[in-house]
N, C-alpha and C positions, 0 to 999 in steps of 0.2 A: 120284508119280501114284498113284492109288489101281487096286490090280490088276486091277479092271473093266474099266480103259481103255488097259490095256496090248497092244497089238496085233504083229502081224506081216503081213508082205508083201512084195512085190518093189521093184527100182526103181521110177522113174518118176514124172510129174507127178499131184499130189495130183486127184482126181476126186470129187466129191461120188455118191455112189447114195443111193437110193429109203431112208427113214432106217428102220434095222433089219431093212430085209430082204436084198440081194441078198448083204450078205457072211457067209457062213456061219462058224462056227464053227473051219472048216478054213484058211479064210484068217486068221481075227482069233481069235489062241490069247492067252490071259494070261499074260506072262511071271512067272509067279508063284514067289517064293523060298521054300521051306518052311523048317520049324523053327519053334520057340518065340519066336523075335524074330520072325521073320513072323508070327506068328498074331495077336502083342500090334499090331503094324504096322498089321496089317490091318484091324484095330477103331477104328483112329484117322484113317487116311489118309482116310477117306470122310468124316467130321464136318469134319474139317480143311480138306480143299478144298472141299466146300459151304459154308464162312466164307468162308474166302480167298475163291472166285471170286464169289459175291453178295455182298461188300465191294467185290472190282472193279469191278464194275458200279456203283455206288452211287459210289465215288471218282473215275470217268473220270468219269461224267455231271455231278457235281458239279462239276470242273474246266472242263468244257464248258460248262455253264448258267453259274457265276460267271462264267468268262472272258469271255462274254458280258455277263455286266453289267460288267465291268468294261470293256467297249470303250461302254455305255452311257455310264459317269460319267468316262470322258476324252472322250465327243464331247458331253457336254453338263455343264456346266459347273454348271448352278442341280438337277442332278438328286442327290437324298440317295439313297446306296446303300441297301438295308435287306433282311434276311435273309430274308424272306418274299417279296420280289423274285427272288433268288438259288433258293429252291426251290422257286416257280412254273417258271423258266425250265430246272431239274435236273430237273422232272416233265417238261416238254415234252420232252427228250431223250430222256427213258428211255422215253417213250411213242411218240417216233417211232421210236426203237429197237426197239422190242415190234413195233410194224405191222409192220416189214421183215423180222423175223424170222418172224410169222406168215404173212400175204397173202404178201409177196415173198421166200420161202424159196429159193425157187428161181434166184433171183440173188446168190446168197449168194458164189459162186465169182467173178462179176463184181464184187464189190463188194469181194472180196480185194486181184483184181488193182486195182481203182480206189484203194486203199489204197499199194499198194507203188508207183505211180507218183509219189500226192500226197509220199508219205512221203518219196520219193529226189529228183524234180524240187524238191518242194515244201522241202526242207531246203535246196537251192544258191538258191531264190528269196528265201529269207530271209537265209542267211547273204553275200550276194556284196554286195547292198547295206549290208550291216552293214562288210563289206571295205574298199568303195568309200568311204562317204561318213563314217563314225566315224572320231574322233583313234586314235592307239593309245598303249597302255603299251609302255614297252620290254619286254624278254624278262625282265628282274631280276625288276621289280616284277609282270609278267602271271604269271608259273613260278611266285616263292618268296616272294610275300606271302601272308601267314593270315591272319584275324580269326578272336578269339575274342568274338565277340558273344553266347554264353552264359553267358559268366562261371564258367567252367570251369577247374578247378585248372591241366591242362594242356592243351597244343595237340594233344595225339595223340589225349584224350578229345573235345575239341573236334570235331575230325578228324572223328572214328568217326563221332559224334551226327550231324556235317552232311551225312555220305554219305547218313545214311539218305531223305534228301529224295531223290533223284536213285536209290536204289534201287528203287521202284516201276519204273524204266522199263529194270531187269535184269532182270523177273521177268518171267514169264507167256508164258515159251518153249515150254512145255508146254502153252499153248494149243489145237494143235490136236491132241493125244494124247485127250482127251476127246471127240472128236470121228472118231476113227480108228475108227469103227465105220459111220462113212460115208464112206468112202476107201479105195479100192481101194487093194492092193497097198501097204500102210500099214507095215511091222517096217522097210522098207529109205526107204520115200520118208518116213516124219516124222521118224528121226533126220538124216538131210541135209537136210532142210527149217529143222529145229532149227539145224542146226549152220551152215547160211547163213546163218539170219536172224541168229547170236550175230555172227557174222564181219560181214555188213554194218552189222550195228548197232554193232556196236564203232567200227569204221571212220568210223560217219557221228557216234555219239558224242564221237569224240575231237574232230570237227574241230566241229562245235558249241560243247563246250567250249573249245577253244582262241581259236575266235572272241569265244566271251563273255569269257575271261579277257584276251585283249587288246583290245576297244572298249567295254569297260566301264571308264571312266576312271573315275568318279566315282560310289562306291556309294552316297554319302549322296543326291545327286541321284535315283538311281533309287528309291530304295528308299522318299520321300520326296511321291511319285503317291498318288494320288486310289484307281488304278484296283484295288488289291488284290494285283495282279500284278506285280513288277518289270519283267520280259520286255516289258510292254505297254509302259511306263512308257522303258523304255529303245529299243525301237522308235521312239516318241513323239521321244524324246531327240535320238537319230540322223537320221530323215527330216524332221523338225519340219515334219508333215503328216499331218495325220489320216486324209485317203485313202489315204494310203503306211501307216501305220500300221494302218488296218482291214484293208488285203489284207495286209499279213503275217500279222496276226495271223487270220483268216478260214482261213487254210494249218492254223493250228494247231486249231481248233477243226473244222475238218470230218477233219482226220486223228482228233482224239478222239472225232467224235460216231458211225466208220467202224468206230472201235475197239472202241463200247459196240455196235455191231449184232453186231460177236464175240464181244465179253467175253460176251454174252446168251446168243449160239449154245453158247457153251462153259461157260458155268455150268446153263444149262437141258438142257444133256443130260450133266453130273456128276451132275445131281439126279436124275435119269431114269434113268443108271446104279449109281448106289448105291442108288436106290428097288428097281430090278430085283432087287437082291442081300436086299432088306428090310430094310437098315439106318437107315431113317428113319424117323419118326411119319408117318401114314397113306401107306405105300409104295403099296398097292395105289393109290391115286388116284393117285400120281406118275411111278408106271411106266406108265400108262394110254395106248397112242397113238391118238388118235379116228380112224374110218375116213375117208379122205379126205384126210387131214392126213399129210405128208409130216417133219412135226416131234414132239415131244413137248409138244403143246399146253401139257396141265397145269402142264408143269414150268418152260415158259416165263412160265406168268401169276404160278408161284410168284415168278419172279424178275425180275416186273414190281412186282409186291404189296409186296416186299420193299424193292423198289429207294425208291417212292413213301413206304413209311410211315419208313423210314432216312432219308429226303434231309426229312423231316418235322421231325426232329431237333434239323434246322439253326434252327427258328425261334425254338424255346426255348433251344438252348444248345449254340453252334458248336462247344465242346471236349466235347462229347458226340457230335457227329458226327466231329470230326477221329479221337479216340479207336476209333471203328468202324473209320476208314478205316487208321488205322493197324493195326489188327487183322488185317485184311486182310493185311499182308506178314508178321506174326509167325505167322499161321496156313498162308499158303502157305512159309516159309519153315521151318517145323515139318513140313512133309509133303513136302519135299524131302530135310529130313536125315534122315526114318524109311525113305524110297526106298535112299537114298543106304547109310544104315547097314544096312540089309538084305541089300544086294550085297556090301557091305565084310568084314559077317558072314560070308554065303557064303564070300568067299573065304581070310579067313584062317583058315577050318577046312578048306581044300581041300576043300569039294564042290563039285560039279561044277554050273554052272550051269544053267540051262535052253536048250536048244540056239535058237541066234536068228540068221536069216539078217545083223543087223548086230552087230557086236562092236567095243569099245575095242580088243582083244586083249592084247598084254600090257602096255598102257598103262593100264589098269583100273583095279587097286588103284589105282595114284599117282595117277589123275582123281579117285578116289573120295577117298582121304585128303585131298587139298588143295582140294577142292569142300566137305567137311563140315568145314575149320579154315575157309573163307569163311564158310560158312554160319552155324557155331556163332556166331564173332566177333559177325557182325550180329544175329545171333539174341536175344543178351544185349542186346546194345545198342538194340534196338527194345522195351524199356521203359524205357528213362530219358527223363527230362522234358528237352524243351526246352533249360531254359536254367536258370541260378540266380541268386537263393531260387527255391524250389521254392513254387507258393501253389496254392491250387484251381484257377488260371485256366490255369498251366503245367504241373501235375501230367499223367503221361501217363496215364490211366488206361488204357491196352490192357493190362497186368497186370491190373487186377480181371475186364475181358472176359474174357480169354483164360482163365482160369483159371474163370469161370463156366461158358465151351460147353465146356472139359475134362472140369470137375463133370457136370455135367449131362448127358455124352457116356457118360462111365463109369455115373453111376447108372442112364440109360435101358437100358444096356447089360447089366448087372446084375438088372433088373426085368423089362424086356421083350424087350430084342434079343436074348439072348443063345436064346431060345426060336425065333425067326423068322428070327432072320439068318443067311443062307446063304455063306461065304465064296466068290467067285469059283474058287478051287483046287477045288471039293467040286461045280463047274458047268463041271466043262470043255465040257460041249455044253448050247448052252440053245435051249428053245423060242420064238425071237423072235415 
């Protein structure tokens, strides 16, 4: 997390305030590590999650709007799918998203909780009919069958590559940490907030997957749909009922479109806080909060603007969008292990940390070391292509990305920022 958004507080349950004003300084301190690795950290964590989190926004909406076309071209049969379809209806999301976040800011905490109901009801609604009415594999073949449908030397490389799909939905725990600047009593309530949501979602992941690894008899069948999506395809399968099949799948899609009113919440005020600090091109417009406005206006339209001209992408050239989105997890995945390797720093020089009313305690290092071998592993492995031969259409281009906002992070950094940017450690009290 970038040091801006690092906060402190008491227990208790997460409470949205008045945005930027009522928690001072004294409540919301930056856990910030010093030294020469933090300083270098420091310059990067801010570029990095401004990627990441308007990538996320861009990659939920996208999943939301396709999915959507995809329950189109299974309930209508003479309809040809086509990509300017697809990001017409990823614009209508991101655009209903923007409204809620602007006009209806204020139900933003209702819209949480409307979230963790669909999330938790809405997962037994789909998986109990998938229980009930699909054949099953035994335990052999559901547990210890693989495909290597990449055509990959081995099954362990196989492995790696295929996690990465299903790693988007490990990330973005840190959600509401960029947002801890409107939350009372935040250093104590967002690391347990975190550390629930990893445990319930664990929990409700495994039995997801277990579900799908036993009534999915028949990959070729699924995979073999019209509608873009296997999941639909395989609903379709199991209820062979397209009313059955649009309310499950309707579960998934209002969970993701609940998701992008967050992802927004949380990428529009990263930009708002690393603008604060002046590490962006025109900061002063992006830190800007209009009177009246309960949000960081500016910084939400940035990450509407952004969202529309990416999902734009799709229509000239879908592996130029996949490629952004995949950017997405190598950049927030890169700014977890500069966190992660800054505390690890700290400690194995025995200095003394920054005092924080929550602590790992002396389970620290070992979090910290086997969080950064997780992290590094995927880290690598989220530029390798697809699958082999390797051609234009498979190639992953997130390497050429990634390594253009690095360029480009360093030389503005070099030229300009390094004149205007204020590190958060050098602003322990600021004038909100």
């Amino acid at each position: 997390m970038h040091s801006s958004d690092m906060a402190k507080g008491n227990d208790g349950f997460v409470e949205t305030t008045k945005f930027g004003t009522e928690n001072s300084s004294s409540d919301i301190q930056m856990q910030d590590v010093h030294g020469d690795v933090e300083i270098v950290a420091d310059k990067w964590q801010g570029w990095l999650l401004a990627t990441g989190w308007q990538g996320s926004v861009v990659g939920l909406s996208f999943l939301a709007g396709t999915i959507i076309q995809g329950l189109i071209a299974l309930n209508h049969e003479s309809y040809v799918p086509q990509r300017w379809h697809g990001t017409l209806l990823v614009i209508a999301v991101v655009t209903f998203c923007i409204i809620f976040n602007t006009s209806l800011a204020k139900k933003l905490p209702l819209v949480e909780g409307f979230i963790l109901l669909v999330h938790v009801i809405g997962l037994f609604a789909i998986v109990v009919p998938l229980w009930v009415l699909s054949p099953r594999n035994d335990a052999r073949t559901a547990l210890l069958t693989f495909s290597n449908g990449g055509n990959w030397p081995t099954m362990g490389v196989a492995f790696m590559i295929g996690l990465l799909t299903s790693l988007g939905s490990m990330m973005g725990f840190d959600c509401a940490v960029h947002m801890s600047e409107e939350v009372k009593n935040a250093s104590e309530t967002l690391p347990r907030a975190i550390m629930w949501g990893v445990a319930l979602n664990a929990l409700l992941g495994y039995v997801t997957v277990l579900t799908l690894c036993f009534t999915v008899t028949d990959s070729t069948a699924v995979l073999s749909g019209n509608t873009g999506y296997p999941f639909i395809q395989h609903f379709y399968n199991v209820t062979n009922s397209f009313a059955g099949t649009d309310i499950l799948t309707a579960i998934i899609i209002i969970t993701l479109v609940s998701a992008v009113i967050s992802e927004i919440a949380t990428a529009s005020r990263q930009i708002w806080s690393f603008a604060r600090d002046n590490g962006l091109p025109f900061s002063p417009f992006l830190k800007r909060v209009n009177p009246g406005w309960n949000v960081p206006l500016n910084a939400v339209w940035v990450s509407f603007a952004s969202g529309v001209a990416i999902s734009l992408i799709n229509i000239g050239s879908a592996v130029a969008l996949n490629a952004i989105i995949s950017l997405t997890i190598s950049a927030l995945l890169a700014s977890y292990i500069i966190s992660i390797s800054c505390f690890l720093s700290k400690r194995l020089r025995r200095e003394p940390l920054p005092p924080a009313k929550f602590s790992l305690g002396r389970w620290g290092m070992t979090v910290n070391i086997v969080a950064l071998i997780f992290l590094i592993s995927f880290f690598i492995f989220c530029f390798f292509p697809i699958a082999k031969p390797v051609t234009a259409q498979t190639m992953n281009w997130n390497i050429a990305m990634f390594g253009g906002i690095t360029i480009f992070a360093t030389v503005y950094y070099i030229i300009i920022g390094h004149k205007q940017y204020r590190p958060p450690v050098d602003i322990q009290n600021r004038d909100l």
